[in-house]
C-alpha positions, 0 to 999 in steps of 0.5 A: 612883638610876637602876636598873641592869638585872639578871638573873634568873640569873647562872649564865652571867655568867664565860661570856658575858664570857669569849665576848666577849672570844674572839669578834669585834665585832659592828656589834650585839649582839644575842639572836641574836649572844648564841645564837651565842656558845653561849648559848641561854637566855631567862634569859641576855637580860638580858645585854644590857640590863646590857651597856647599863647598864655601857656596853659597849653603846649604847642601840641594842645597838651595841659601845661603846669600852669594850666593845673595851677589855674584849676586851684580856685584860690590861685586862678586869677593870680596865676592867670595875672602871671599868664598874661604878663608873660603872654603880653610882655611887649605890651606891659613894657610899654605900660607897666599897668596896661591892665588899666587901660580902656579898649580903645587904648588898648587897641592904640597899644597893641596897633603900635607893639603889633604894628597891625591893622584896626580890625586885628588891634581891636580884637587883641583888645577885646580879648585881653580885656576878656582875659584880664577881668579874670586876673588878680593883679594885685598879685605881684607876679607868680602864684606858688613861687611860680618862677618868673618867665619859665615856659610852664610856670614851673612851681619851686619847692619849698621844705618845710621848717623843722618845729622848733624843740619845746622851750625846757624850764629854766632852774629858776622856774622861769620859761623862756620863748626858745630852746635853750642849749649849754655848751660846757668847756673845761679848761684842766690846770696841769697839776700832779696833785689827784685832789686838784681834778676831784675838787673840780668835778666834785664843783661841777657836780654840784653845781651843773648836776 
């Protein structure tokens, strides 16, 4: 399993991720943008290296897509569900709702997958659980037609459908619930008699208007 980064405190995690969403998008995240959203502490860097690991940012500290994604308040904790199945996904195959588990149980999980020692299980725990209680996981995966395993959690466009042709009155006075369309073929007997072609259109007239 590739480790995901973790903290040593998790005190400040609700707060950070809260500032994220209120602040602008920096070109780069960095420890001096994290003092300027009010967080001074050397215990709340790691922020950045697990913001890396749930691709919020890019290897140089850069705002990923999903990162913006996560500044919509509607969309944050789904988006933050689809970071973590992603960032975690070693762990979610060995319990597809490892979301449910208690530290300690975390912390046996992540001993197992990472094979690493008590002290570094124990704050992957801490820190998933911190994450996690962010996270809508009632959302079955991507939020935004979010493409499942992309680096950036690129978004789909979607068109939207054309309105539909208001319904027409029906001759009959009566209105349907679509738009009604006719389509008229004439099928012309072969005959040298011209009364024959009048007499015909002469019908359709009356009939067809």
């Amino acid at each position: 399993m590739a480790v995901p980064a973790y903290m040593n405190s998790v005190k400040n995690v609700p707060a950070i991720f809260a500032a994220i969403r209120e602040a602008g998008v920096p070109e780069k995240f960095t420890h001096q943008f994290l003092k300027q959203l009010g967080f001074t502490s050397s215990r709340d860097r790691g922020v950045i290296a697990v913001m890396k690991s749930l691709r919020f940012l890019d290897d140089a500290g850069a705002p990923t897509d999903r990162y913006k994604r996560y500044r919509d308040p509607s969309i944050a904790e789904a988006v933050m569900a689809e970071a973590m199945r992603d960032a975690y996904s070693d762990l979610f195959k060995v319990n597809e709702n490892a979301q449910t588990l208690n530290t300690t149980s975390l912390k046996g999980a992540f001993k197992r997958v990472s094979e690493k020692g008590d002290a570094v299980s124990e704050k992957m725990a801490t820190t998933f659980k911190a994450l996690g209680s962010l996270a809508d996981w009632s959302s079955s995966g991507a939020a935004s037609a979010t493409q499942p395993g992309s680096d950036e959690g690129e978004t789909l466009d979607v068109l939207p459908s054309s309105p539909e042709t208001p319904p027409e009155p029906s001759r009959s006075g009566l209105s349907f619930g679509g738009s009604l369309r006719h389509d008229i073929h004439v099928h012309l007997p072969v005959s040298t008699e011209v009364k024959v072609y009048d007499a015909i259109f002469r019908s359709l007239k009356e009939h067809f208007g």
